[in-house]
C-alpha positions in Angstrom: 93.5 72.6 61.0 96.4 70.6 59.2 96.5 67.2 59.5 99.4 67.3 61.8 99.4 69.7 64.5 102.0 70.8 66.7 100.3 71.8 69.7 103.6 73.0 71.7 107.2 72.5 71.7 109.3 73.4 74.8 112.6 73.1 76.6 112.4 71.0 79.5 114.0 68.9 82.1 114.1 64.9 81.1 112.4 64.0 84.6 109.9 66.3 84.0 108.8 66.6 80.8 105.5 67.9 80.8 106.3 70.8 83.0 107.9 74.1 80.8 111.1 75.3 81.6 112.9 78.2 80.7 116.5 78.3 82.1 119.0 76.2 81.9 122.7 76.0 83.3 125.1 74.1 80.6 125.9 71.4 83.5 121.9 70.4 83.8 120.0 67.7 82.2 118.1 69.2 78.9 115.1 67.8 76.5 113.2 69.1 74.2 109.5 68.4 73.4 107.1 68.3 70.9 103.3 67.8 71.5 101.5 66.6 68.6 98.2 66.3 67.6 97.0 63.7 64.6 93.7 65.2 62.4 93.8 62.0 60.2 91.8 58.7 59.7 92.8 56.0 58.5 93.5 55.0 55.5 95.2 58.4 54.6 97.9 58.5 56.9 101.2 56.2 57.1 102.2 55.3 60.6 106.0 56.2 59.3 106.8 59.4 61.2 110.0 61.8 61.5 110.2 64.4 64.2 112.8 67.1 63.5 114.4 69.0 67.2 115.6 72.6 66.3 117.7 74.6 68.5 118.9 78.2 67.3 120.4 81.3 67.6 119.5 84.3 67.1 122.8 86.2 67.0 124.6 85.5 63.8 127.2 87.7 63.9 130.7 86.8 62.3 132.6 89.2 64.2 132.0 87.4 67.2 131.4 84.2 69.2 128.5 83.3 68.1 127.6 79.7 66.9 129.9 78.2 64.7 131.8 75.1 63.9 135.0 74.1 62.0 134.9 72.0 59.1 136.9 69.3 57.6 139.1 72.0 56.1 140.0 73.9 58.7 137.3 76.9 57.9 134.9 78.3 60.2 130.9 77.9 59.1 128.2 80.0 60.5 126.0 77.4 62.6 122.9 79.3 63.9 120.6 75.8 64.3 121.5 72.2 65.4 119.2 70.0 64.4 118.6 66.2 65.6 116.1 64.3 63.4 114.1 60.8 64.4 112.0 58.3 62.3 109.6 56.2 64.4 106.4 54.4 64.0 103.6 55.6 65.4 99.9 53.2 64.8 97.7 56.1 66.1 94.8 53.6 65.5 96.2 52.0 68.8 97.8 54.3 70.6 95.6 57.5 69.7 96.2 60.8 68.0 97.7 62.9 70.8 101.4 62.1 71.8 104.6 63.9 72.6 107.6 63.2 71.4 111.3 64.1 72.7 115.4 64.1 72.8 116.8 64.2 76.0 120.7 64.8 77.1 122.7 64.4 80.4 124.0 68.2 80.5 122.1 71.1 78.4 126.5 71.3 77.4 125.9 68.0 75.7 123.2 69.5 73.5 125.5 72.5 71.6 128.9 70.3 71.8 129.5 70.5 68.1 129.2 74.5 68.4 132.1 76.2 69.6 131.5 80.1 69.7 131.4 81.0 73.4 127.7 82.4 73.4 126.4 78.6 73.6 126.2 78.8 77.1 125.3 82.3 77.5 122.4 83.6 76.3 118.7 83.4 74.5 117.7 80.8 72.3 115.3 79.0 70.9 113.6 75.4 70.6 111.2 74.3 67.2 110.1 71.1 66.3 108.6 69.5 63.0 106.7 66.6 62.2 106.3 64.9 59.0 105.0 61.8 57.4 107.2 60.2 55.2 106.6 59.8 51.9 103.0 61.5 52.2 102.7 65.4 52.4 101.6 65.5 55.9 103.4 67.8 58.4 103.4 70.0 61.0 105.8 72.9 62.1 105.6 74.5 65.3 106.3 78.0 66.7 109.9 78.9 68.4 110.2 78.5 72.7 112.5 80.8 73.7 114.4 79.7 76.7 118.0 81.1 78.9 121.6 79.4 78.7 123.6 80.0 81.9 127.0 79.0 82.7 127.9 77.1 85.0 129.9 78.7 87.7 
């Protein structure tokens, strides 16, 4: 066992963040969570944390709508991931060694509004998550959750 261990990372909805789930409609409220387990005493572990939210693709295929974005330029880039990162505190000597951490937006739409290739909406993807103590080597990287996109109708 790593000193940090991701013990689960899911899509979810923000009222309910504990509870899996796998399908969303764009016009639904979206979060994604990490679960996190600490394997450290103290004094080998800074309380300086950042937690890394992946969502991806797995269709990167130029020659259609898959994710992409425009640059500054004008030209069209390839975007299989977003990524939202987070730097927090955490004193696991007071608040304990098991936590969960998590990003949460109004509309799942709100989540993928910087990608404009028309599969956002439609289709399987999938959720990751790291953790990592800054400025120390620690970190943790978990497996991908695959969940459904819908549109809304």
């Amino acid at each position: 066992m790593s000193e940090v261990n991701i013990l689960g990372v899911w899509s979810a909805d923000p009222a309910d963040i504990f509870t899996p789930k796998p399908v969303f409609v764009s016009s639904e409220p979206f979060a994604i969570v990490i679960e996190v387990n600490l394997d450290v005493d103290p004094p080998f572990f800074s309380n300086s944390l950042t937690a890394t939210w992946i969502m991806g693709t797995p269709r990167i295929d130029p020659y259609t709508t898959s994710w992409y974005t425009v640059l500054d330029g004008g030209d069209a880039s390839l975007m299989p991931t977003v990524v939202f990162d987070w730097d927090f505190s955490w004193d696991y000597r007071k608040r304990g060694k098991n936590f969960v951490v998590w990003i949460s937006f109004d509309h799942y739409s709100d989540a993928v509004s910087q990608i404009l290739g028309g599969e956002k909406f439609d289709g399987l993807f999938y959720v990751m998550g790291t953790i990592e103590s800054r400025g120390e080597y620690y970190f943790g990287v978990s497996d991908k959750y695959w969940y459904r996109a819908i549109p809304a109708s």
